[in-house]
N, C-alpha and C positions, 0 to 999 in steps of 0.2 A: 934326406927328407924324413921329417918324422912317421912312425909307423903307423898306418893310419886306423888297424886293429885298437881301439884305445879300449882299459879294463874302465868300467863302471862306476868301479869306488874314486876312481884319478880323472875321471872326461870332465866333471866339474871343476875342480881346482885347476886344471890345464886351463882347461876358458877360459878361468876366469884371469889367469896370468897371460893368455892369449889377449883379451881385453884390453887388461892394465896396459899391455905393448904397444896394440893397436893405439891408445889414445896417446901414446910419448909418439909413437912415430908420424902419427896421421896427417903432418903437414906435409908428408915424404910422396903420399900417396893421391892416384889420380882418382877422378870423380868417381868413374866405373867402381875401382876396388873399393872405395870410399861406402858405396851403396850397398856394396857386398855386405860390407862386412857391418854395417849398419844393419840390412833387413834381419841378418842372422841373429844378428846382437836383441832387437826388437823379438824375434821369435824367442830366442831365449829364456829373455826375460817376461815376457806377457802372451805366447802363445798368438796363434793367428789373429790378424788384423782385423781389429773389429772398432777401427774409430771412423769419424768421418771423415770424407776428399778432403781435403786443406781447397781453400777458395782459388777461382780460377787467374788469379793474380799472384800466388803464393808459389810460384815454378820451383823453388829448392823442398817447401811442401810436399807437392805432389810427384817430386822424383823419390822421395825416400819412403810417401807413402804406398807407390804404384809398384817400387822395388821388396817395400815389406808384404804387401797384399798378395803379387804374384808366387809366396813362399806355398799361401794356401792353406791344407794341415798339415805340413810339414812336420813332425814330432822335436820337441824340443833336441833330442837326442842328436839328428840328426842334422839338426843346425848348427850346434854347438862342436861335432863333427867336421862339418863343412869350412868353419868358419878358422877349426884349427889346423884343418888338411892346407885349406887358403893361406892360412898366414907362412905356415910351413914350407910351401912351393914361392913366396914371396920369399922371405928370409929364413933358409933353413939353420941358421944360427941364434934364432930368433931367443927361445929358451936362455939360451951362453947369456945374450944380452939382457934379458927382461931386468936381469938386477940392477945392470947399470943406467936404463932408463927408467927404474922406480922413482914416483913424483913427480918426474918433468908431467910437465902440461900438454895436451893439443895443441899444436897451434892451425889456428883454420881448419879446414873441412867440413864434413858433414855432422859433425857433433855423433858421432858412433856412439861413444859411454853413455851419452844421456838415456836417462831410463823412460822418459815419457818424451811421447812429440807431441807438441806444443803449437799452435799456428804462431808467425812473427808478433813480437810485443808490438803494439799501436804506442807511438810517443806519446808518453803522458801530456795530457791539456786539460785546461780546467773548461768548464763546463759552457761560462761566456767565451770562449775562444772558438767553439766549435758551431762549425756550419750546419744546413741541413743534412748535407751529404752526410758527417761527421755522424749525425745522430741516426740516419739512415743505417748505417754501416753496423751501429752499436743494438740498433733492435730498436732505439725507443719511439715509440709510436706516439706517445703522449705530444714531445716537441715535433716530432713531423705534422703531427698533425696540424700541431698553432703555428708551426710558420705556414704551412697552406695556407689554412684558412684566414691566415692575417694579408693574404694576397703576395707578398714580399718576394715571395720565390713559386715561380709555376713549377708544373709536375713534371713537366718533361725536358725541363731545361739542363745541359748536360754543365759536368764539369769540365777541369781542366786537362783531363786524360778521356773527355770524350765521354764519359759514362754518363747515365740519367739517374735517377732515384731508385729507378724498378731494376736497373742492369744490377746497382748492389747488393740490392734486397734478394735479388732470387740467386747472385753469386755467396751470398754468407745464409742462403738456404731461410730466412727471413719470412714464414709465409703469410703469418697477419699482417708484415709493412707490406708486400705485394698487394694483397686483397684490400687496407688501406688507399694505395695509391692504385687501384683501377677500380675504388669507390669515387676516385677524385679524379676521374679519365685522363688517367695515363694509356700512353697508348700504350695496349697491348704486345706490339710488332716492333717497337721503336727499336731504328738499329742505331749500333754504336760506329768509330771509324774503319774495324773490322767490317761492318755490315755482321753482325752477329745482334740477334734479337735478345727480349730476356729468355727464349726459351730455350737457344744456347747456351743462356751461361745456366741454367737453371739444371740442363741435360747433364752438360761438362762438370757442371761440380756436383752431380749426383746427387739432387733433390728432392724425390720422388711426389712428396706433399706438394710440392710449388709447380713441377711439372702440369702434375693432373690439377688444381686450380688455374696454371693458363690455359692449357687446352680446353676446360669446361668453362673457361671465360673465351674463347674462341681465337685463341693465338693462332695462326696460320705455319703450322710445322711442315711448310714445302717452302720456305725462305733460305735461299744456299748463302752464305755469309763469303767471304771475297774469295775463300779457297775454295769454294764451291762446297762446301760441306752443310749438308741439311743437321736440323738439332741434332737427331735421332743419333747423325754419323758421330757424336762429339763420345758418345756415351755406349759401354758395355755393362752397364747396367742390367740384369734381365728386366727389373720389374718397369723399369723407366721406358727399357723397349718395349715390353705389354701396354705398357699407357698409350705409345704412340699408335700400337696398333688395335686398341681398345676404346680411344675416347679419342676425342674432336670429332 
């Protein structure tokens, strides 16, 4: 096993050939190490996690972000460490090898090398192709607006996964299409096939602005959704749990 004393001038270059290995082998490896060696990779490179929850539909999102967040202020030092002690206890020959796997590609996984995480790409579509949900989803307020008001499509009418206008909006953190559609009485409560309201999905993906807008529009945060979990339970939020316990 590699020594895991590493000198200061070498712990960079090691990485960063620890790196290079991890993305030739990464088809090799399971989700867990996968995320390992992903959050470390993210501290590394950009220091504690400071993006936002990846939306509550985004489940590969919010493994890799929950797995970078949890590192905390871990010092880069000590990530870059970790991530080389890890690969080392994985393939202690790993070094012998890195030459011969210079250039191969990943295949599959969590995308570890990547420098930035990214929510999934939306399939590109032109603009007549898209529904209201579509524009919903996208932030723009202007076309939600005129298809309401043109009568065509009601507020609460769900899609084809079950979702409404308002479950979107407050899942992509969205707070004027929110306050938009409960100017145009949406319900506030409207639950989805989970029985999850917007103020679940609003809790769960960590909103804090949309939160405190439904509670001071009177959402009822004692709705348990099929698992029996109240909004409040979805989220370790603090400030999101102050709102619960602060407003409505």
């Amino acid at each position: 096993m590699m020594e895991e004393n590493f000198a200061d001038s070498d712990l960079s270059s090691t990485f960063e050939r620890a790196a290079s290995y991890v993305r030739a082998i990464g088809g090799q490896l399971d989700s867990t190490k996968l995320l390992y060696f992903y959050a470390r990779f993210k501290q590394c490179k950009e220091g504690p996690c400071n993006t936002p929850k990846p939306g509550f539909f985004d489940f590969q999102g919010k493994q890799k972000w929950d797995a970078w967040k949890k590192l905390g202020d871990k010092s880069k030092t000590d990530a870059m460490k970790e991530y080389i002690t890890e690969l080392s206890n994985y393939d202690p020959n790993w070094e012998n090898m890195s030459s011969q796997t210079s250039g191969r590609s990943m295949a599959g996984g969590l995308g570890i090398g990547v420098s930035t995480m990214c929510p999934p790409e939306e399939n590109a579509m032109k603009d007549e192709d898209k529904t209201i949900f579509d524009w919903c989803i996208d932030g723009n307020l202007a076309e939600v607006e005129r298809v309401l008001t043109s009568g065509k499509q009601a507020v609460d009418q769900k899609d084809t996964e079950g979702l409404a206008l308002i479950h979107w909006a407050c899942d992509r953190g969205h707070k004027e299409m929110v306050e938009l559609l409960l100017n145009k009485n949406a319900d506030v409560d409207l639950k989805d096939t989970e029985g999850q309201t917007p103020l679940h999905y609003a809790a769960s993906c960590e909103h804090p602005e949309v939160v405190k807008l439904l509670l001071t529009r009177g959402a009822n945060k004692l709705i348990k959704d099929t698992e029996n979990l109240l909004p409040e339970e979805t989220t370790t939020n603090e400030d999101i749990l102050k709102l619960f316990k602060t407003t409505g």
